[in-house]
VOMAR-547045 format. One line per field, with one value per residue (C-alpha): residue in three letters; x, y, z. Coordinates in steps of 0.2 Angstrom, whole numbers, plus 2048, in hexadecimal, padded with zeros to 3 digits. Example, Ala and Ser with C-alpha at 12.3 -4.5 7.8 and 13.67 -1.06 7.14 Angstrom:
2
aa = [ALA / SER];
c1 = [83E / 844];
c2 = [7EA / 7FB];
c3 = [827 / 824];
END
This chain:
373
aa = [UNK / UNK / UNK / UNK / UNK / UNK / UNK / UNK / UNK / UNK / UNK / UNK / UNK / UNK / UNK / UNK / UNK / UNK / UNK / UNK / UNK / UNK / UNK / UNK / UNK / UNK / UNK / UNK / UNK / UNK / UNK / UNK / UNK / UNK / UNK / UNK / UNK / UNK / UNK / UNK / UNK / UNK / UNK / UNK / UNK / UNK / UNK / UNK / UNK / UNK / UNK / UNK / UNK / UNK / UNK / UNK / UNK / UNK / UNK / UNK / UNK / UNK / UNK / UNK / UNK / UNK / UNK / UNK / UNK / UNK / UNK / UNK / UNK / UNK / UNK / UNK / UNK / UNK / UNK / UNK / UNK / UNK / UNK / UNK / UNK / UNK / UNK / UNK / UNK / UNK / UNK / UNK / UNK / UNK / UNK / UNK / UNK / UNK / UNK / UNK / UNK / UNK / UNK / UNK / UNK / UNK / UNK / UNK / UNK / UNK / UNK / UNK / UNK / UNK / UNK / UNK / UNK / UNK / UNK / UNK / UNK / UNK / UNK / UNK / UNK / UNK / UNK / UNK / UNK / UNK / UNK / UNK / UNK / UNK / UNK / UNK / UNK / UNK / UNK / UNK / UNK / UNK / UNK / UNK / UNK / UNK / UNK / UNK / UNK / UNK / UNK / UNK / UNK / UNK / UNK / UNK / UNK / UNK / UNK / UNK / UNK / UNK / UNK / UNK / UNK / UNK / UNK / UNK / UNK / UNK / UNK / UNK / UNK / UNK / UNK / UNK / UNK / UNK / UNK / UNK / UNK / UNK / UNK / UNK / UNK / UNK / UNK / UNK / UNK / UNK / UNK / UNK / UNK / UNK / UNK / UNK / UNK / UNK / UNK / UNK / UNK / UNK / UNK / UNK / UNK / UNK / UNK / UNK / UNK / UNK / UNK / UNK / UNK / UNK / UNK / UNK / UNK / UNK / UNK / UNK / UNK / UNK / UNK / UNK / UNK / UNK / UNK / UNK / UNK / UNK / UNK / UNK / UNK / UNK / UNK / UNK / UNK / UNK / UNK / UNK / UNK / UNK / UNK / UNK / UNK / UNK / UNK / UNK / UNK / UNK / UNK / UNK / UNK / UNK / UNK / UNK / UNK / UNK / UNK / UNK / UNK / UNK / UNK / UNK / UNK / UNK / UNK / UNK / UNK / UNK / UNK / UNK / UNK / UNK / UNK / UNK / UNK / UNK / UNK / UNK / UNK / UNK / UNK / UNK / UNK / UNK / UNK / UNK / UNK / UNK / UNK / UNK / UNK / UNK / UNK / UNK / UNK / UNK / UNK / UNK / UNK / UNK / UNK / UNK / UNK / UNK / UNK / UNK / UNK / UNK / UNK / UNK / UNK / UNK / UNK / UNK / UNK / UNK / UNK / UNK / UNK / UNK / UNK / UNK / UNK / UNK / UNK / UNK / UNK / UNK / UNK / UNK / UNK / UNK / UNK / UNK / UNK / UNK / UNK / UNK / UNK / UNK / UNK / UNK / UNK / UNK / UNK / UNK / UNK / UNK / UNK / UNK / UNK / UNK / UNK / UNK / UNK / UNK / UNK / UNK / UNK / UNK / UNK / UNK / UNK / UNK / UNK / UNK / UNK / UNK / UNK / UNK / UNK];
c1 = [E8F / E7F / E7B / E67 / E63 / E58 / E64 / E78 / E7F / E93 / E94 / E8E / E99 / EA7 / EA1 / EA1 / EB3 / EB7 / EAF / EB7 / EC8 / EC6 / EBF / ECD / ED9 / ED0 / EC3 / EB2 / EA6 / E93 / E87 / E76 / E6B / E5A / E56 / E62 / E73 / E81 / E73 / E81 / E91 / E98 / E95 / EA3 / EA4 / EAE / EA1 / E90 / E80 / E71 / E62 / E57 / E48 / E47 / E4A / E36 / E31 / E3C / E38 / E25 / E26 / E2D / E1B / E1B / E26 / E1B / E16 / E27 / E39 / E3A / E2A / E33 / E41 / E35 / E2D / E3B / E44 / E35 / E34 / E47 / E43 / E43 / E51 / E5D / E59 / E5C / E6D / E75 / E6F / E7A / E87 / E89 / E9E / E9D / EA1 / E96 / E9B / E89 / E87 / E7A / E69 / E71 / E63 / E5A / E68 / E6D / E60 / E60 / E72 / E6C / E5D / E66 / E76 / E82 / E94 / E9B / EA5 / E9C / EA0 / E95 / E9A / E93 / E93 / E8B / E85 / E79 / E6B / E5D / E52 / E57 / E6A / E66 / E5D / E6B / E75 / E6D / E68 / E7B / E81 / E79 / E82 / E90 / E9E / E9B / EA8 / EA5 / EAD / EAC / EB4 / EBD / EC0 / EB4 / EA6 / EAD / EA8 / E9A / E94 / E9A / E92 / E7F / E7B / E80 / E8F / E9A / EA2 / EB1 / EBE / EB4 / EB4 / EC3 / EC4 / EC5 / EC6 / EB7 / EBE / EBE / ECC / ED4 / EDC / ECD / EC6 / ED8 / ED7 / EC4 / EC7 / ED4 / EC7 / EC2 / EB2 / EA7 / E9C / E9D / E9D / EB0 / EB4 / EB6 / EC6 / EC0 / EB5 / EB8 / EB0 / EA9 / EA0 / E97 / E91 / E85 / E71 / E68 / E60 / E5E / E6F / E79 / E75 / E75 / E69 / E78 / E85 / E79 / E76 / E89 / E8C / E80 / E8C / E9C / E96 / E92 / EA3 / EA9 / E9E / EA7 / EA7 / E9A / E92 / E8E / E87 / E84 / E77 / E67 / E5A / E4A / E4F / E53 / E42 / E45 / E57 / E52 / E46 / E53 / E5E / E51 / E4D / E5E / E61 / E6C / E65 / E75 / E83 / E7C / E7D / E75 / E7B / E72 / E7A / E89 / E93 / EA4 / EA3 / EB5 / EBA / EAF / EB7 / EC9 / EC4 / EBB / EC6 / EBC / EB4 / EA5 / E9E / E8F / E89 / E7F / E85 / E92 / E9B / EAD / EA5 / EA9 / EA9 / EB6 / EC2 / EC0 / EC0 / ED1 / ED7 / ED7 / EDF / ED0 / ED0 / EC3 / EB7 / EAE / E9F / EA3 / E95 / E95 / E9D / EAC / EB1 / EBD / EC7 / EC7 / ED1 / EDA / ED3 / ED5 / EE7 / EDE / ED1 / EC7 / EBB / EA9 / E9C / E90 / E80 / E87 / E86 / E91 / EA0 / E9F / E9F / EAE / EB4 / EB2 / EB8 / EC9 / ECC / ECA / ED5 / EE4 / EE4 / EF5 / EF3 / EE2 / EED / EFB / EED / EE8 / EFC / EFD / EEF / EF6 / EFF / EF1 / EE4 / EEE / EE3 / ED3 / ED9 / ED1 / EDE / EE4 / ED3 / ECE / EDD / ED6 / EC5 / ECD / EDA / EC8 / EC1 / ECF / ED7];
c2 = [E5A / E54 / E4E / E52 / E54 / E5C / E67 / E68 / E5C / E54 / E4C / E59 / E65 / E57 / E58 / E6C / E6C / E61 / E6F / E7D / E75 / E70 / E7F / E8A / E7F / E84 / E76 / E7A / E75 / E76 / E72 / E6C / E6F / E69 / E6A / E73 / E6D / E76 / E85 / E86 / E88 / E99 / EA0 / E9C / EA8 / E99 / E8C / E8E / E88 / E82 / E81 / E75 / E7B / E8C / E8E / E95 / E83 / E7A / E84 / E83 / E70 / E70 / E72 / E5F / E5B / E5B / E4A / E44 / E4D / E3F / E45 / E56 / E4F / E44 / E51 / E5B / E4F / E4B / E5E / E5F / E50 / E5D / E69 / E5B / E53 / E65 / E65 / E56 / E55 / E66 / E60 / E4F / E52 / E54 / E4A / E47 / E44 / E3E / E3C / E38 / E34 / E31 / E25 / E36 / E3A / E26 / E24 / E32 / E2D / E1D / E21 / E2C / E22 / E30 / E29 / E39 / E30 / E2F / E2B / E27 / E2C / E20 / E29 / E25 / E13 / E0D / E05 / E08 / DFF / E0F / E0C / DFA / E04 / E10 / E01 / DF6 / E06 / E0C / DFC / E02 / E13 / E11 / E17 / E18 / E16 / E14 / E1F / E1A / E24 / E16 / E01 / DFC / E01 / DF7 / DE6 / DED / DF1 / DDF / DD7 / DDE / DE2 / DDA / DE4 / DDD / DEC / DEF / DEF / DFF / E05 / E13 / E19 / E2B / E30 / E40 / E53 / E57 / E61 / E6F / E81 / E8A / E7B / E7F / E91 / E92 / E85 / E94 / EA1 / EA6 / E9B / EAA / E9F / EA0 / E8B / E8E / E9A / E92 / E88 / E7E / E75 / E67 / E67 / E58 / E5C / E52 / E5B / E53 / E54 / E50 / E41 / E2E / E2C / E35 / E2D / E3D / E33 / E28 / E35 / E3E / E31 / E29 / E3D / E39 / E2D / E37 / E45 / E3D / E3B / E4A / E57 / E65 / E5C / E65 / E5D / E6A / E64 / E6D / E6B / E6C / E5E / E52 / E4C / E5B / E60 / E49 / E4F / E5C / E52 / E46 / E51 / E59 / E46 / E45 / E57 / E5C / E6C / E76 / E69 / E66 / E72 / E73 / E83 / E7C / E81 / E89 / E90 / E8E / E7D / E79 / E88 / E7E / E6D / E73 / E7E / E6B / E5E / E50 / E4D / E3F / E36 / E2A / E27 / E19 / E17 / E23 / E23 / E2A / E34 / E45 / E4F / E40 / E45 / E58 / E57 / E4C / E59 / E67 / E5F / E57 / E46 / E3B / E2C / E26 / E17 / E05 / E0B / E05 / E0A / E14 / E1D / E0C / E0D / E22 / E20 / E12 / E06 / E0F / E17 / E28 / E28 / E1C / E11 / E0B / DFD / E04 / E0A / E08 / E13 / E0B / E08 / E18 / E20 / E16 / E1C / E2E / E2C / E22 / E32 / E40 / E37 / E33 / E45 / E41 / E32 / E37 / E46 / E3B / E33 / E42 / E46 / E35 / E3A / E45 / E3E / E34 / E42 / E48 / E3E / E48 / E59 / E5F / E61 / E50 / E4A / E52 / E4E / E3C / E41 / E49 / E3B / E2E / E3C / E3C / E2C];
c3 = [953 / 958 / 969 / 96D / 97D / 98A / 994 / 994 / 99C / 99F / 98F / 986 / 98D / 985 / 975 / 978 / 97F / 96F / 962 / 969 / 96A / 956 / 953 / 959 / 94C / 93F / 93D / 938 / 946 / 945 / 956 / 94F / 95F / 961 / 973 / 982 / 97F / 980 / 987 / 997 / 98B / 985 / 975 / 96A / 959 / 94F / 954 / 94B / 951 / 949 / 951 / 948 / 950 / 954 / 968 / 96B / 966 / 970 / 97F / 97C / 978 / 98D / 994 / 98F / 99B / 9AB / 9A2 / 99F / 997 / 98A / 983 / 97E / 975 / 96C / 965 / 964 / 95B / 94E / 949 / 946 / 93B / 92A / 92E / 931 / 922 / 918 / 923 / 91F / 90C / 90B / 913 / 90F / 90F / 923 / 92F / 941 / 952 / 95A / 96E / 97B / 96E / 95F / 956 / 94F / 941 / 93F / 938 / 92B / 927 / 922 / 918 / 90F / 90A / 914 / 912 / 91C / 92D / 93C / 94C / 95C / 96A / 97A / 989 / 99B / 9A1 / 990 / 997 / 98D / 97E / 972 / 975 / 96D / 95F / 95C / 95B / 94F / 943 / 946 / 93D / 92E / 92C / 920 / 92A / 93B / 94B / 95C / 968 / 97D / 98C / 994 / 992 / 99F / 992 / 986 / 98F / 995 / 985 / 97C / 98B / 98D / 979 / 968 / 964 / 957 / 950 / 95F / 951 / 94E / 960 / 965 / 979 / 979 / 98D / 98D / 98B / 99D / 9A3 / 99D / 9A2 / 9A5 / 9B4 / 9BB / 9BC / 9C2 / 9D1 / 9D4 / 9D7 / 9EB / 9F2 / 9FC / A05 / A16 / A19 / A0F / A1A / A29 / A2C / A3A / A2D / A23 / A14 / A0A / 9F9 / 9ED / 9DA / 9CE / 9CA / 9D7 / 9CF / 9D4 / 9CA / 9D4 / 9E7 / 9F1 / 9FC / A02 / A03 / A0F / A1B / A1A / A1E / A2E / A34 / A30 / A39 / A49 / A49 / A41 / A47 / A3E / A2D / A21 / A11 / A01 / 9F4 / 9E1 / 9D5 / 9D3 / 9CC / 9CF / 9E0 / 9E9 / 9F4 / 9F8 / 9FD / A0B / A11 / A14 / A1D / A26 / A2E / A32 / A39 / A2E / A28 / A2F / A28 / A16 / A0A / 9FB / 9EF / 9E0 / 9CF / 9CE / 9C0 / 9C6 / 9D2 / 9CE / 9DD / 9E7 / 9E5 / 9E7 / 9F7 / 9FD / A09 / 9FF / 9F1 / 9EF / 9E1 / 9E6 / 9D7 / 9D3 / 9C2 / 9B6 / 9A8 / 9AD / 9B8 / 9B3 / 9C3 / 9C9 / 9BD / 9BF / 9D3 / 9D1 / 9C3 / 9CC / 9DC / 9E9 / 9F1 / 9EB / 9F0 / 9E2 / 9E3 / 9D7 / 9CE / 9BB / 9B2 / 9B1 / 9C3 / 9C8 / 9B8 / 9B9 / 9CC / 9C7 / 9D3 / 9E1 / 9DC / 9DA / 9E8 / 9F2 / 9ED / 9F5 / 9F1 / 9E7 / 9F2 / A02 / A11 / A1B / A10 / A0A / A1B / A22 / A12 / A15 / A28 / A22 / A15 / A21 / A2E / A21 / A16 / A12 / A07 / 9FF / 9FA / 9F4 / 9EA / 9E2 / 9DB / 9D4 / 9CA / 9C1 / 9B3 / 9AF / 9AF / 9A1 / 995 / 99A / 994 / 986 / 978 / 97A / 978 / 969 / 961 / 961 / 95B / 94D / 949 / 946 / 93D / 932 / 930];
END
């Protein structure tokens, strides 16, 4: 596997989930790492891992990113140019699962005429010139398919780029759930917020990035809370638009009813110890945190956002659903879930049959069913 990137992030944590599970049938598994992924994942004895640039570089090549992140995995990428050529050259009767930048070993494969089976895995909202690249130069490999986490990609996909190949384009749900998310969100929350029973607690988990809307969820929180003073908003993660963020909730005097514990290890004990969980993305691919806040038993409200979140509640079956970037709706949203507790959490239930698809044995079974057939 092969998924270079800057840090770990949800989709690499799939591809990890993915490894371990075929690993633990006996399936060789090799990580070929160039950057951070999987840096936040257990070390696993049965999965080996290559580093194709020794772990000093990548961290020295960092100091570029005060210009720009991108510039690091450039650079990062261009030195692993030769030890990826000497890996695949030995091991030319492999096959590759490639995720999030894939253009880097495409376009080895086809310079060097490698017939091994590939498959490319599209995850997130593609938006970018690259992904056109990696689409043109993936044409080109000799036996490539296409793996995507849900339909709604699929006419996404057909509709914004010139993609003829969807007879060679499998949905695969993403390795989400499994035992040990259920277990954890078991485990005692010792924050004083989750202590207090007269509380009701909304929480919202992602990077704190442009993506993820925490902006909006903040001020429709404003509104909720005018009308709700003992509702309380945590939010986890950490990212670029956190120091934006307080300021924020500093304007709106929130400083004592907003939250932020930053990076957890274990968030699931949070989401299940939550009234409500929050998605305002702007854009997602299945939204991972969705399914995990819905797996392990919490109401959900999700933004429209592209791609994915409609189809992973089921239209609203699952959870409630807002207009994308909207204050409002996603306020009277947040206000109807709190005063009706007993439908969002009839919602929930009817989930879980369908959540079934995210766990991580079934979905590796389906990656190793296009390896081999």
């Amino acid at each position: 596997m092969i998924s270079p990137q800057y840090g770990t992030v949800g989709t690499d944590i799939n591809y990890y989930k993915i490894a371990k599970q075929l690993s633990n049938q006996g399936h060789i598994i090799k990580l070929l790492i160039i950057g951070d992924e999987w840096k936040e994942v257990e070390n696993n004895s049965s999965i080996e891992k290559i580093n194709l640039i020794p772990k000093s570089v990548f961290n020295f090549l960092k100091i570029f990113n005060i210009l720009n992140w991108k510039i690091t995995m450039i650079l990062a990428c261009v030195l692993a140019i030769i030890p990826f050529i000497g890996f695949i050259c030995k091991n030319k009767k492999s096959h590759y699962l490639l995720g999030l930048v894939p253009i880097f070993p495409m376009i080895f494969f086809v310079l060097f005429n490698i017939r091994s089976k590939v498959i490319f895995s599209i995850q997130g909202l593609p938006k970018s010139n690259v992904f056109s690249l990696n689409i043109i130069i993936s044409k080109l490999v000799k036996n490539i398919r296409y793996v995507i986490p849900h339909e709604g990609m699929k006419t996404y996909i057909k509709n914004n780029y010139n993609f003829s190949n969807l007879k060679n384009l499998s949905v695969i749900e993403n390795a989400v759930l499994d035992k040990s998310i259920i277990d954890l969100s078991k485990e005692k929350v010792d924050e004083n917020i989750f202590s207090d029973k007269n509380k009701t607690i909304l929480i919202g988990v992602g990077r704190l990035t442009r993506q993820k809307n925490f902006d909006m969820l903040i001020r429709s929180f404003y509104k909720l809370n005018k009308d709700k003073p003992d509702t309380r908003l945590v939010i986890l993660g950490n990212g670029e638009e956190k120091s934006k963020l307080l300021k924020l909730t500093e304007s709106l005097k929130l400083t004592e009813k907003v939250h932020f514990l930053g990076h957890v290890k274990n968030p699931f004990k949070y989401m299940k110890s939550s009234d409500l969980f929050i998605m305002s993305s702007r854009w997602e691919g299945p939204g991972h945190v969705l399914i995990e806040a819905l797996g392990i038993g919490c109401p959900v409200i999700t933004t429209d956002c592209p791609s994915g979140p409609k189809e992973t509640i089921q239209n609203g079956k699952f959870g409630l659903i807002v207009e994308n970037d909207n204050d409002q709706e996603l306020y009277l949203a947040m206000n109807h879930a709190l005063n009706n507790k007993d439908t969002m959490k009839k919602k929930v239930n009817e989930s879980k049959a369908y959540m079934k698809r995210f766990y991580t044995e079934q979905v590796a079974e389906k990656y190793l069913n296009l390896f081999i057939n």
